[in-house]
C-alpha positions as semicolon CSV with decimal commas, in nm:
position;residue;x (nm);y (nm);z (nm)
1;X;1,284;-1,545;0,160
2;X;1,347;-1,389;0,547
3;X;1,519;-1,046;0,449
4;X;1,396;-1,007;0,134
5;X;1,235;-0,644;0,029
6;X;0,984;-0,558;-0,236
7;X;1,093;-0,291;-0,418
8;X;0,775;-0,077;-0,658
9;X;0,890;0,177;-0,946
10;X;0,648;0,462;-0,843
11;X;0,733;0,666;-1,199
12;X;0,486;0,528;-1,376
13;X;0,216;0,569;-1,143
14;X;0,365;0,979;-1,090
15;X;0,364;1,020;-1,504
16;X;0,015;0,866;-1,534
17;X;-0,072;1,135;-1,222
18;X;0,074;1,406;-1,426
19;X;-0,053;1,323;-1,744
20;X;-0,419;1,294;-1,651
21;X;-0,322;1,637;-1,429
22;X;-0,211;1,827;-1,739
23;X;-0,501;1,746;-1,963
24;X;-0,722;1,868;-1,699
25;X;-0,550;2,199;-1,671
26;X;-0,487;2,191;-2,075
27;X;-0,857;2,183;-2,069
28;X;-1,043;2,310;-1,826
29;X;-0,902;2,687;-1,871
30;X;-1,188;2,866;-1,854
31;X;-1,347;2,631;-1,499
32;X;-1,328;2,787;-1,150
33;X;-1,112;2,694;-0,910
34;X;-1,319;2,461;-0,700
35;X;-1,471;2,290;-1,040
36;X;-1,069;2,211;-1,161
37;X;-1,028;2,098;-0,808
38;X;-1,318;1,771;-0,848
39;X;-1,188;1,726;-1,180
40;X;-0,886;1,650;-1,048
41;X;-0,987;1,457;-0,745
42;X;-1,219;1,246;-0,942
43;X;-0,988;1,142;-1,203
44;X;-0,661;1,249;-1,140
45;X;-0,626;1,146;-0,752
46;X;-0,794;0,814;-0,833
47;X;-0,472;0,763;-1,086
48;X;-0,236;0,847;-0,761
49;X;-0,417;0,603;-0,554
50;X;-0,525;0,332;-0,755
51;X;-0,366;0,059;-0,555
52;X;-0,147;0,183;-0,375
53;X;-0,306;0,041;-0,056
54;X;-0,196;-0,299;-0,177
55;X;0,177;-0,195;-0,201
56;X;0,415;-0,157;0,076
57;X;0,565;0,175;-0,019
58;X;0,878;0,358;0,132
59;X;0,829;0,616;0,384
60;X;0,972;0,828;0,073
61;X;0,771;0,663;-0,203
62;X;0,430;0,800;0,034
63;X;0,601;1,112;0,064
64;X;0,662;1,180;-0,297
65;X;0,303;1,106;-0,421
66;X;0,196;1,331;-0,150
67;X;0,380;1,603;-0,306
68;X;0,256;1,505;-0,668
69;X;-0,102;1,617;-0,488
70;X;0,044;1,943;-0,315
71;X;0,182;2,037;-0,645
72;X;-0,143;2,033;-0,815
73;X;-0,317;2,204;-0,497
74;X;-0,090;2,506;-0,529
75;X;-0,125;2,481;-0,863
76;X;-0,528;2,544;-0,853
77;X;-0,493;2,783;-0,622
């Protein structure tokens, strides 16, 4: 198996982010910025990073879920 390369779908893992993201926002209209901010590291951040410790991602793969995050920090504020 020398040469051999694991290779991880990250969409699923992105639309899950986005999904959990979006109801957040969908609800939480009338919160502050800093209370929409938890919300979203408690349960939508935990979505981004729920394993992926245990995968050997891409240089790329890291660097698109850190943009999924920067998207919803500009986003806030």
């Amino acid at each position: 198996m020398a040469g051999k390369e694991s290779c991880f779908d990250i969409s699923l893992v992105k639309r899950a982010f986005y999904s959990a993201c979006n109801s957040i926002f969908a609800h939480g209209s009338g919160l502050d910025e800093i209370a929409k901010l938890h919300l979203q590291e408690v349960y939508s951040l935990s979505v981004l990073m729920y394993a992926t410790p245990a995968l050997l991602l891409k240089v790329r793969q890291v660097s698109e879920l850190n943009l999924c995050w920067n998207i919803v920090i500009r986003k806030i504020f």
